[in-house]
C-alpha positions in Angstrom: 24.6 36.8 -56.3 24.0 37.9 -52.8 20.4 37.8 -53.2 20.7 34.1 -54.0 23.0 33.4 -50.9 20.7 34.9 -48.8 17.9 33.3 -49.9 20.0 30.0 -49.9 20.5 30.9 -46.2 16.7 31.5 -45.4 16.4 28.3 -47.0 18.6 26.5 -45.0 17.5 27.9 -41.7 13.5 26.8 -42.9 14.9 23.4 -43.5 17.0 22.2 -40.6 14.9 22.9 -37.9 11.1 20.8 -39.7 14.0 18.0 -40.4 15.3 17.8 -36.8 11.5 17.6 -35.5 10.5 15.4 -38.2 12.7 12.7 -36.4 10.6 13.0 -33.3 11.6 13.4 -29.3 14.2 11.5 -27.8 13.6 8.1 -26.1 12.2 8.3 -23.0 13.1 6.2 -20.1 12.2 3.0 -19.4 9.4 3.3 -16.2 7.2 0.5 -15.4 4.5 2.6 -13.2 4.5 6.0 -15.5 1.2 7.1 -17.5 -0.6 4.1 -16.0 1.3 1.5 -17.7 1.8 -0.4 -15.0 2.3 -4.7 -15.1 1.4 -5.1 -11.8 -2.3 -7.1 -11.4 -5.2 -5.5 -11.6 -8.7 -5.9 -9.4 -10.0 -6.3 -6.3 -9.6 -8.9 -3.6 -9.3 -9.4 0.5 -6.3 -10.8 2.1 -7.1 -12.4 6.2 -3.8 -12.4 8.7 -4.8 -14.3 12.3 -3.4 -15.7 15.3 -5.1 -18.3 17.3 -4.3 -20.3 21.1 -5.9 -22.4 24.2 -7.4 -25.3 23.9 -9.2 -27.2 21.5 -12.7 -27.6 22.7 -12.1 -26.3 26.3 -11.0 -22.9 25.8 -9.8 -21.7 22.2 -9.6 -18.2 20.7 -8.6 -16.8 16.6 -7.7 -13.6 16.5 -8.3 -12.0 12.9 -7.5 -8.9 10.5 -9.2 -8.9 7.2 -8.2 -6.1 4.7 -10.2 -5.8 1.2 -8.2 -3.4 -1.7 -8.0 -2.8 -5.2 -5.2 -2.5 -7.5 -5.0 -1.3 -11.1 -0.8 -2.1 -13.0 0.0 -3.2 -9.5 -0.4 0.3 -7.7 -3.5 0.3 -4.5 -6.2 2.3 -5.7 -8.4 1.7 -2.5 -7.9 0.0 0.5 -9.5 -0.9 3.7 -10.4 -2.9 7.2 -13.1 -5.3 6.5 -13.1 -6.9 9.9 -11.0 -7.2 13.1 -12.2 -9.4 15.6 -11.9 -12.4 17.6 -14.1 -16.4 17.3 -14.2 -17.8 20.4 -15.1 -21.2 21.9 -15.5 -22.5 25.2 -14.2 -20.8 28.1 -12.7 -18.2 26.3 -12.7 -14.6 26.2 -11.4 -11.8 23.8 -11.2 -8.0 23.7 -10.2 -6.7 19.9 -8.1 -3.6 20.8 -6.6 -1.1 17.8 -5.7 -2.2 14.3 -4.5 0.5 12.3 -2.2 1.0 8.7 1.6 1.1 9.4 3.0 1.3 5.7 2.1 1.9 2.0 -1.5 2.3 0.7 -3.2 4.2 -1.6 -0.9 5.2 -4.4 1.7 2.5 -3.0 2.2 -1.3 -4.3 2.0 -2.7 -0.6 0.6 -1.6 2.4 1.2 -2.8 6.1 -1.3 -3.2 8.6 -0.9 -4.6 12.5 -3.7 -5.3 14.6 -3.9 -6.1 18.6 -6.1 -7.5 21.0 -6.0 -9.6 24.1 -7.8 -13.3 24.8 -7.5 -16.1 27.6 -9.9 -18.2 29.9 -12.0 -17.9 32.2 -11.3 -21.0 34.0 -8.5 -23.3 34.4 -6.0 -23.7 33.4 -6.0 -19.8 33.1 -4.4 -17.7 30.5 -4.0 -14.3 29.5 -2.2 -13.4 26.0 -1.6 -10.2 24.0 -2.4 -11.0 20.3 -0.2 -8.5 17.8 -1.5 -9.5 14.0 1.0 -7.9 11.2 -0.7 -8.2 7.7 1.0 -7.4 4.5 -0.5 -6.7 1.2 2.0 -7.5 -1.3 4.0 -5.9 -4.2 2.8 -6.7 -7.2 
């Protein structure tokens, strides 16, 4: 009789252990970003912020910050300035100064980027400005 409880009990400690893995791991939690399963969009694209002033025709300047970037589920794979610059017409005059990236990026879903240079005329009615561009690439 004790041989048969023991092997009852061998029997049971066999059994108990392939059943409870049999049933599989517990639910995991709910992640929209995790193992690359992501809903964000996906591809590549630019995105142009710009500021402009003066004068139609007489003195007129459009200041511009043009970031290209990729995303695969929403998250920035790659991301870059394209261009910062100035189109002028007339009398006027720019000098691009720093642009630079201020937030989020690679690995992120947004990034932040800001952008500065300074533009006026060279004949009247005279102006000088300081042109700050902010560009955001957005979530999603």
């Amino acid at each position: 009789m004790r041989k048969l409880l023991l092997l009852l009990g061998i029997a049971v400690m066999l059994v108990v252990p392939a059943v409870a893995t049999a049933q599989g791991p517990p639910p995991s939690v709910i992640c929209a970003l995790c193992n690359g399963g992501g809903s964000g969009w996906t591809g590549c694209t630019q995105q142009t912020a710009s500021d402009s002033g003066g004068i139609d025709w007489i003195s007129h300047v459009r200041h511009y910050l043009v970031v290209s970037y990729c995303k695969t589920n929403g998250t920035i794979t790659s991301i870059s300035i394209a261009a910062h610059g100035c189109d002028t017409s007339g009398l006027a005059f720019c000098h691009v100064g720093a642009a630079w990236q201020t937030g989020g990026g690679v690995g992120y879903g947004y990034a932040s980027f800001e952008a500065h240079a300074t533009y006026g005329s060279n004949a009247a009615p005279l102006y000088n400005v300081t042109s700050v561009v902010r560009l955001t690439v957005p979530v999603g």
